[in-house]
C-alpha positions in Angstrom: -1.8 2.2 -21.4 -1.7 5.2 -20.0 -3.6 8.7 -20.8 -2.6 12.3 -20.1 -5.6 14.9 -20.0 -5.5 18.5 -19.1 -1.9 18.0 -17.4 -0.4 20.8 -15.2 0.9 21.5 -11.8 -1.2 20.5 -8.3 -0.2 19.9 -4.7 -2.8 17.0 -4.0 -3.2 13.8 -6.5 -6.3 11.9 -6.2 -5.4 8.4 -7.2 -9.3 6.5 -7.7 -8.5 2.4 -8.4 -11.1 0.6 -10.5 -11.8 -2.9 -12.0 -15.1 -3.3 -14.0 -17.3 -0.8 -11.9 -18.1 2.0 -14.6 -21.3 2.8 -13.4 -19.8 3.3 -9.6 -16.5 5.3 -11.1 -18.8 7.5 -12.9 -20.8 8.1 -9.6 -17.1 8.5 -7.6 -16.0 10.9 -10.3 -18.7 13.0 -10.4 -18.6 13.6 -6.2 -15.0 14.1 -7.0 -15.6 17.0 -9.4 -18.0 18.5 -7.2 -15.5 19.1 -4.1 -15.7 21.8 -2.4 -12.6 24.5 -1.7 -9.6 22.6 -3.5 -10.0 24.9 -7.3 -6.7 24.6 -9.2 -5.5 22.0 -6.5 -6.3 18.8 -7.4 -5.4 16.2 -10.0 -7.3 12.9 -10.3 -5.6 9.8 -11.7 -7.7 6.7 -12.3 -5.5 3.5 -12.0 -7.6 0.4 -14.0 -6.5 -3.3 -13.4 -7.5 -3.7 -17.2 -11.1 -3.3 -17.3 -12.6 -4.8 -20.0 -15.9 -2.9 -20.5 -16.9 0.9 -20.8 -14.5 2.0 -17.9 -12.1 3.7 -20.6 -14.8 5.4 -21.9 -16.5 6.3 -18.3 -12.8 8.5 -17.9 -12.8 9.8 -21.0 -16.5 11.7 -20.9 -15.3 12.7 -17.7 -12.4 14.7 -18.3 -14.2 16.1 -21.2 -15.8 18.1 -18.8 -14.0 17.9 -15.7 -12.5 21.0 -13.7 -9.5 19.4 -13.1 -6.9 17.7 -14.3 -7.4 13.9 -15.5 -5.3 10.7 -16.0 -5.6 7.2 -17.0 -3.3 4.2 -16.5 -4.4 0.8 -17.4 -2.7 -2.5 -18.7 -4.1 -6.2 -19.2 -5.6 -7.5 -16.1 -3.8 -10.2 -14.4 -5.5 -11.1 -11.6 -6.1 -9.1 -8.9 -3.0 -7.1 -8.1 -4.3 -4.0 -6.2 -0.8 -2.7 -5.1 0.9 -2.8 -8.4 -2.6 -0.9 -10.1 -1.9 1.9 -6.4 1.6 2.0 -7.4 1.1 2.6 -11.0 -1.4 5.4 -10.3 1.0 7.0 -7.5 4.3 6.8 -10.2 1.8 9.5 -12.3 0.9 11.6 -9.5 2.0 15.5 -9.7 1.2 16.5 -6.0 3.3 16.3 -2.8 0.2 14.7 -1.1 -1.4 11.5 -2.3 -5.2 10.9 -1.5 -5.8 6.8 -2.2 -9.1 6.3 -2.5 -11.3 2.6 -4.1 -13.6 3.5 -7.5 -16.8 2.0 -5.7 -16.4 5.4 -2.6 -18.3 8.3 -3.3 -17.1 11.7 -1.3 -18.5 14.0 0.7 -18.3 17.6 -0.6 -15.6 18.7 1.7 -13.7 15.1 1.9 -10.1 16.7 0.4 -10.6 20.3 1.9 -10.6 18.2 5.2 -7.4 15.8 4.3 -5.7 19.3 2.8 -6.4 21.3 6.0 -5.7 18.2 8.9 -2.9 17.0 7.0 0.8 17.7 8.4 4.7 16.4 8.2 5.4 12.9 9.7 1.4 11.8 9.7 -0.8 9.9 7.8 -4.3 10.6 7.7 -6.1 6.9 7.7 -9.9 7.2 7.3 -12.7 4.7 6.2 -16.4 4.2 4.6 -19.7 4.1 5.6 -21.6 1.1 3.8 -24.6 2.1 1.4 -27.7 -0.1 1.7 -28.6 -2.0 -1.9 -31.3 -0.3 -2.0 -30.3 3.5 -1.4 -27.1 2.4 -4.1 -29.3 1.7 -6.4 -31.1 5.0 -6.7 -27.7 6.8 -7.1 -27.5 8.3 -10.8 -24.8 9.6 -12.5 -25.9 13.5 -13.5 -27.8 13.9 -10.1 -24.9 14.2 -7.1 -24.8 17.6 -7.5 -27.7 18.2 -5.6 -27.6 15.2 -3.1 -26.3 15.7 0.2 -24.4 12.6 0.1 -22.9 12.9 3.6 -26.8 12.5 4.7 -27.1 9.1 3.1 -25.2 7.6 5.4 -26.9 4.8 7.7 -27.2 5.8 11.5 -25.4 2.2 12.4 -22.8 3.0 10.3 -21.9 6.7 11.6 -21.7 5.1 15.2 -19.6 2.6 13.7 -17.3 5.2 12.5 -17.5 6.7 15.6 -16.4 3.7 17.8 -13.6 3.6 14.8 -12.7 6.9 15.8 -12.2 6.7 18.9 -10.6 3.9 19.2 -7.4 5.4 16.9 -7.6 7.9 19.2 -7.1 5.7 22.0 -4.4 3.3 20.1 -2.6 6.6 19.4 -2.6 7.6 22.8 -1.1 4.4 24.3 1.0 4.2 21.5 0.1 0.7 20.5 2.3 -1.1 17.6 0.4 -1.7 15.4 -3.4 -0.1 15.8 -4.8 2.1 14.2 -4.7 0.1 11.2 -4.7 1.5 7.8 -7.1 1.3 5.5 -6.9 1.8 1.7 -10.5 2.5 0.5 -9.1 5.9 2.1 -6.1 7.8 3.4 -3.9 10.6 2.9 -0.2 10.5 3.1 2.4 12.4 1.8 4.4 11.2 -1.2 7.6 11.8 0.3 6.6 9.3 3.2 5.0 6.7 0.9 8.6 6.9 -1.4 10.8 6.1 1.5 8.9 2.8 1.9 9.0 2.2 -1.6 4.9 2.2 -1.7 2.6 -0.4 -2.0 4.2 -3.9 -1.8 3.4 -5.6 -5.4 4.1 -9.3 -4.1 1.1 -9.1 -2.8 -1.3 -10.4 -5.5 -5.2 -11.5 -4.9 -7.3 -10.0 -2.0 -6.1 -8.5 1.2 -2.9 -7.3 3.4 -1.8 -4.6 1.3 -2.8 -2.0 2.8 -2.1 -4.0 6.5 1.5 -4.4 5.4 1.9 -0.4 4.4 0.8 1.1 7.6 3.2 -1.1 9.4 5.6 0.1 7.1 4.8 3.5 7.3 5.2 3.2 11.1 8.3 1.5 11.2 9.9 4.8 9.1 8.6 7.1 11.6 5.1 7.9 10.1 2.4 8.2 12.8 -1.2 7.1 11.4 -4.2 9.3 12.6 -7.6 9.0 12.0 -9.8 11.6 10.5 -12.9 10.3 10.8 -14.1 13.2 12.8 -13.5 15.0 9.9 -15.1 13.2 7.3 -15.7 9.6 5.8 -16.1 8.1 2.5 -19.6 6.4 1.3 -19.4 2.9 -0.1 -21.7 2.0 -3.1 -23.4 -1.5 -2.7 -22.4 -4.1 -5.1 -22.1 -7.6 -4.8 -18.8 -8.9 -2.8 -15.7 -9.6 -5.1 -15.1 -13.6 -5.5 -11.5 -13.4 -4.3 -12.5 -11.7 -1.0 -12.5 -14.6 1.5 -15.6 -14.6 4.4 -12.1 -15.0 7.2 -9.4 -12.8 7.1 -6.9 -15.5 8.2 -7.9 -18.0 4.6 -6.7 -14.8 2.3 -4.6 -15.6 -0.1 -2.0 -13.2 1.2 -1.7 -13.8 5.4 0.9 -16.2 5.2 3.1 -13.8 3.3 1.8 -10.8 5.6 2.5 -12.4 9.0 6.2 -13.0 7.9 8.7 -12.0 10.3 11.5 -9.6 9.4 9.5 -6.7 7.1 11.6 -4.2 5.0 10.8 -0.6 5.7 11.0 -0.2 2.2 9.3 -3.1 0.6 12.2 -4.9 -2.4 9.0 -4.4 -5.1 6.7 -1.5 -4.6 7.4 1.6 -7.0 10.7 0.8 -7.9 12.4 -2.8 -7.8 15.2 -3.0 -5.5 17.8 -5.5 -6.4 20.5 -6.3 -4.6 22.6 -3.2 -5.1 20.0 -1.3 -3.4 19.7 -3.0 0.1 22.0 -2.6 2.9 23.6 -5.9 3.5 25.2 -7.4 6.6 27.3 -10.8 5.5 29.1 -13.1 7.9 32.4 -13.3 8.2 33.3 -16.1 6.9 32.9 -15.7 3.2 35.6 -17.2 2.1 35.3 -21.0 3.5 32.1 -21.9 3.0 30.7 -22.8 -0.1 27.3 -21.1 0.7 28.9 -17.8 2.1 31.7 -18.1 -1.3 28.4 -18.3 -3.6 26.5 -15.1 -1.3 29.8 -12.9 -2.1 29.7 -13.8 -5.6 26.1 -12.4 -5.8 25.9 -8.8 -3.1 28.2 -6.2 -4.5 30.8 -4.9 -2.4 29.3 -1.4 -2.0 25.8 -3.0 -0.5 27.5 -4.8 2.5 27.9 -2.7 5.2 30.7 -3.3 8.1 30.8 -5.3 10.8 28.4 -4.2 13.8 26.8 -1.1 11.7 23.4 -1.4 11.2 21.2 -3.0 7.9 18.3 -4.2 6.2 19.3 -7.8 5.8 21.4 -9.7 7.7 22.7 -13.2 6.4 25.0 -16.5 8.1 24.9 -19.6 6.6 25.2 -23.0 7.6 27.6 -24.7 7.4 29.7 -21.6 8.7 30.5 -20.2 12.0 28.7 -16.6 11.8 26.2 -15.4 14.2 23.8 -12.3 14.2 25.9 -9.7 15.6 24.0 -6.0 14.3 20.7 -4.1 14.1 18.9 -5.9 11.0 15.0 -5.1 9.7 15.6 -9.1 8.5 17.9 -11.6 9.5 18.0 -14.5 7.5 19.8 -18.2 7.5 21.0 -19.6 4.1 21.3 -23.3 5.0 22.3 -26.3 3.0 19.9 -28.6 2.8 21.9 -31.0 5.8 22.9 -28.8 7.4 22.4 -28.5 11.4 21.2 -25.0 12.4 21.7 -24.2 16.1 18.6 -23.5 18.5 20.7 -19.6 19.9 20.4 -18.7 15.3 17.1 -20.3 14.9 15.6 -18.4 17.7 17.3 -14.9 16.8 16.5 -15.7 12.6 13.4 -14.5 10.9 13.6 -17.3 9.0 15.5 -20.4 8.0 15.9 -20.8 4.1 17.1 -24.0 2.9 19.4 -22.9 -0.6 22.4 -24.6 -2.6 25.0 -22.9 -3.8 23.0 -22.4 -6.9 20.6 -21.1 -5.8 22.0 -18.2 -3.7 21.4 -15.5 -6.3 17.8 -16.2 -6.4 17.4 -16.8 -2.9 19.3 -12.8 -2.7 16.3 -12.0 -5.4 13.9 -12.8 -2.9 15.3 -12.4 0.1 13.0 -10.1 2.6 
């Protein structure tokens, strides 16, 4: 489902993702209305994972009155899939800068007149949330932000611990380090342009966690610096109790495995648009013509996705039995083996991984191939 309200030009979409929170979306939605120094600017779009209660309803009182423009996407829920409900949001946005942000984070007054001011070409602006108590949560009302100063409501512990946060980007920046500061997708800023050329959010990752992980590396690895601005401003984070499929360790969630892979796309094969095999630069041995594996993987790439000998690609495939070896620049290199097959120590060490396919099989293992 998706619903249009009060549709018109902006240069900054607001994209707010909720799952059976009304009462916190209402409270988000109203600090969103009452920002500060972005008039005429702003769009909000309010991506649902098919909420089953009054969350339709919550969105629909509020562009009623709102002083911008409103949307709604929604479609049965299916388990918690976070990056497809981001990506369907992101598809509807009208702004050349996106603003992700959860439905349980209320905002400052100036929160986007900081992201609009700090934000610039070839950066990301990565922020984060300071934790409401249950008890101060719980005397939030709908009706009555307008005269809270909600930046004040923020716990002393946790302002330090944004702080420290702080500071340390600043430092991982500085030193350049590969993978720090991480981002986090409660809230950040980033241009659309940026999050297109990695194809967004990743949507094979489905229950809780990594999503956001997996982005900022991605982001990174197409030139995209991440910087904090948590000197800037902060979200606030309404209590509520902690979702079910949120493990207590981050290494038991449901989607490490899959994060920790080695050879990561750039631009992930099913994000906001699904990439078949047409789409990806392919490097493929040499020998396609006398092995039955290789015979089955030139049946299934087209002609105009493989790219020449030496030149650089997304995937690069040998197969085993055969005689080709890694020989280019590849974001994933990959071994399609027969299920006897030997697979020397010198590929095994250079592959990202070692998939074990029949001839068959080649076309799905293409399908899911990095």
């Amino acid at each position: 489902m998706m619903r249009r309200i009060g549709r018109h030009a902006v240069d900054c979409s607001l994209v707010v993702n909720t799952f059976e929170k009304p009462r916190h979306l209402a409270l988000v939605l109203e600090s969103i209305a009452a920002q500060a120094g972005v008039a005429g600017r702003l769009e909000v779009i309010v991506a649902d994972d098919g909420s089953r209660d009054d969350t339709a309803a919550v969105v629909a009182a509020f562009a009623e009155k709102a002083p911008l423009p409103v949307q709604l996407t929604s479609e049965p829920h299916a388990g918690f899939r976070l990056a497809r409900v981001r990506n369907r949001g992101a598809r509807l946005a009208a702004g050349e800068y996106l603003l992700f942000l959860d439905g349980d984070c209320i905002l400052p007054r100036d929160h986007v007149a900081a992201h609009l001011e700090r934000r610039r070409r070839g950066a990301a602006m990565i922020g984060s949330c300071a934790r409401l108590p249950e008890n101060t949560s719980a005397t939030l009302e709908a009706g009555g932000l307008a005269a809270t100063d909600l930046a004040a409501l923020a716990p002393a512990a946790e302002l330090r611990a944004l702080r420290r946060q702080c500071r340390k980007a600043r430092w991982h920046a500085l030193i350049r380090h590969p993978t720090k500061p991480r981002l986090v997708g409660n809230n950040f800023g980033v241009w659309r342009s940026d999050f297109e050329r990695v194809n967004g959010f990743d949507e094979r990752f489905v229950g809780w966690g990594q999503e956001d992980d997996d982005l900022g590396l991605r982001l990174r690895a197409a030139g995209v610096r991440l910087e904090s601005i948590l000197d800037r401003t902060w979200s606030l984070h309404v209590w509520h109790p902690t979702d079910p499929s949120a493990g207590t360790r981050w290494r038991d969630g449901p989607n490490v495995g899959y994060f920790l892979r080695r050879g990561r796309l750039t631009a992930c094969r099913r994000g906001l648009v699904e990439r078949d095999a047409a789409a990806i630069r392919w490097g493929l041995p040499h020998d396609l013509e006398t092995e039955p594996l290789a015979r089955a993987l030139a049946g299934v790439v087209p002609d105009a996705a493989r790219v020449a000998p030496g030149t650089p690609c997304e995937i690069e495939i040998v197969t085993r039995p055969g005689t080709g070896r890694f020989n280019r620049a590849a974001e994933c290199r990959l071994v399609f083996a027969a299920a006897d097959a030997a697979v020397e120590w010198g590929v095994r060490r250079v592959a990202d991984r070692v998939v074990r396919v029949a001839p068959g099989d080649v076309a799905a293992a293409v399908a899911d191939a990095g």
